[in-house]
N, C-alpha and C positions, 0 to 999 in steps of 0.2 A: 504494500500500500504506500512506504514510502516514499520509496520509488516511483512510483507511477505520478505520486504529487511535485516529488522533485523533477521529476521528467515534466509535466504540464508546467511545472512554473519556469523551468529554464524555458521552454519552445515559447512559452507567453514574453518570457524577456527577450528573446531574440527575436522576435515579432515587433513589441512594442517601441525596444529602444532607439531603432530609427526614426521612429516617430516623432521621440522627444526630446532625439537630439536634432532636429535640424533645426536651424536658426531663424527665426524670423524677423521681420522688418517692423519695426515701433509706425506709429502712425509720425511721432515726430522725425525719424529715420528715412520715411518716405518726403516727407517734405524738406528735406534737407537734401534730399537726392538728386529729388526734381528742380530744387535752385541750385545745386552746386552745375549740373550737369547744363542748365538752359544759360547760366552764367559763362560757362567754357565755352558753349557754344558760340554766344551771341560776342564776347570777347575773339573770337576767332574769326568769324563773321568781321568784325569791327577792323580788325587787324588785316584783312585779305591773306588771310592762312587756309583757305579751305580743307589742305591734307590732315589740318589739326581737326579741323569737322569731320572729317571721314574719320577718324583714328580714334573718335568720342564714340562710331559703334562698334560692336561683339565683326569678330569675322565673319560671321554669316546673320548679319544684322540687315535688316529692310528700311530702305527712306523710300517712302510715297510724297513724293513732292506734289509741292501745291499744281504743279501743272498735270499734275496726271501720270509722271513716270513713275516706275518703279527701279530701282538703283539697288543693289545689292553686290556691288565690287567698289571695295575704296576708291581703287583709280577714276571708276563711275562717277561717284559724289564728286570727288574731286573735280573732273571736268564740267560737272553740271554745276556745279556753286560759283568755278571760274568764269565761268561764261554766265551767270546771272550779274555777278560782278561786273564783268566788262563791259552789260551792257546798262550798270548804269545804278544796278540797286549796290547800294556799300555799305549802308548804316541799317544794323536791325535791333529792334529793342523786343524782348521778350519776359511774357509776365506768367509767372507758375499761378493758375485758378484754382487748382485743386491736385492732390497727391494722394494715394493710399498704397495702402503694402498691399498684395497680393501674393503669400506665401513668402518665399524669400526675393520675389522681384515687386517693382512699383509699378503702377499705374499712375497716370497725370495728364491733364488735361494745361495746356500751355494757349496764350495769343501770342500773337508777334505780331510786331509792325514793322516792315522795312519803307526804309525813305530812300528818294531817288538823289543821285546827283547827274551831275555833266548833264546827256542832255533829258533826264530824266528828271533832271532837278525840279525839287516841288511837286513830287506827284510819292503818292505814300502807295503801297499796299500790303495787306498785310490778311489776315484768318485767324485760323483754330487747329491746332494738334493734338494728336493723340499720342501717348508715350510707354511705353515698355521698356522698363529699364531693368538690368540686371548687374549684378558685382560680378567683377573680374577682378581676382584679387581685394587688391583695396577700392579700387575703383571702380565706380556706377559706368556703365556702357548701353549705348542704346541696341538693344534686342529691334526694338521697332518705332520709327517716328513715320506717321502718317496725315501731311497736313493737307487743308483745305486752303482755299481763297477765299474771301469774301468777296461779294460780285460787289463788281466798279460799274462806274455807269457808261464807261466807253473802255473795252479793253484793250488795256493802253502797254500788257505785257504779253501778250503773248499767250498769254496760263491760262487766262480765263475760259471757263466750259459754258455754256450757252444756258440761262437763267428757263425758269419754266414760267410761262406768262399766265 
């Protein structure tokens, strides 16, 4: 009989202990994630670093850009952030709405606004993201960022997808 209790309670600990060792994210952990990581970004962004954007996701991380692409090679991001650059957006500002843990990754809901210069100057655009963040290491990496636009009233980038009337 002992036996058979010491046998069920080991297989129950070898069962449960995973359980209760994995690590989770604090609701304050997830909101620190979500500004440290939109802070590196938009800093990178601001700096015309884009490879430092690309190197903020997991290697097999997804960016849904506002226009519609889907990107999933550093070198990717990299060319497509350069070439938004070039043509004119430089400055972006970004605001964490909302953050929560989700197991040991985050969830977070971001705006952004980028402003135009050269010959874009004076003209803003900006949306809504969605975030998937996860720890490499020490560090938050983006798993997944999928942003929208906000419709302008004459699309003046390029990005914009056709409004439903």
């Amino acid at each position: 009989m002992f036996i058979r209790i010491a046998a069920a309670t080991a297989l129950v600990s070898l069962v449960a202990l995973p359980a209760f060792a994995q690590q989770t994210v604090s609701e304050a952990d997830a909101q620190q994630a979500a500004a440290q990581i939109s802070q590196a970004f938009s800093d990178a962004y601001n700096a015309a670093k884009p490879a430092d954007i690309a190197a903020l996701f997991t290697s097999n991380g997804v960016y849904l850009t506002p226009g519609g692409t889907m990107l999933t090679d550093h070198q990717e991001m990299t060319k497509a952030l350069t070439g938004r650059q070039k043509a004119g957006w430089t400055k972006e500002r970004i605001e964490v709405i909302d953050a929560h843990p989700e197991g040991n990754d985050v969830l977070a809901v971001v705006k952004y606004e980028i402003q135009g210069t050269g010959a874009s100057a004076g003209k803003e655009i900006g949306g809504y993201a969605a975030l998937l963040l996860t720890r490499e290491g020490a560090n938050w990496r983006y798993k997944m960022l999928a942003a929208n636009l906000k419709p302008v009233p004459k699309d003046i980038t390029g990005m914009a997808a056709p409004t439903a009337q």
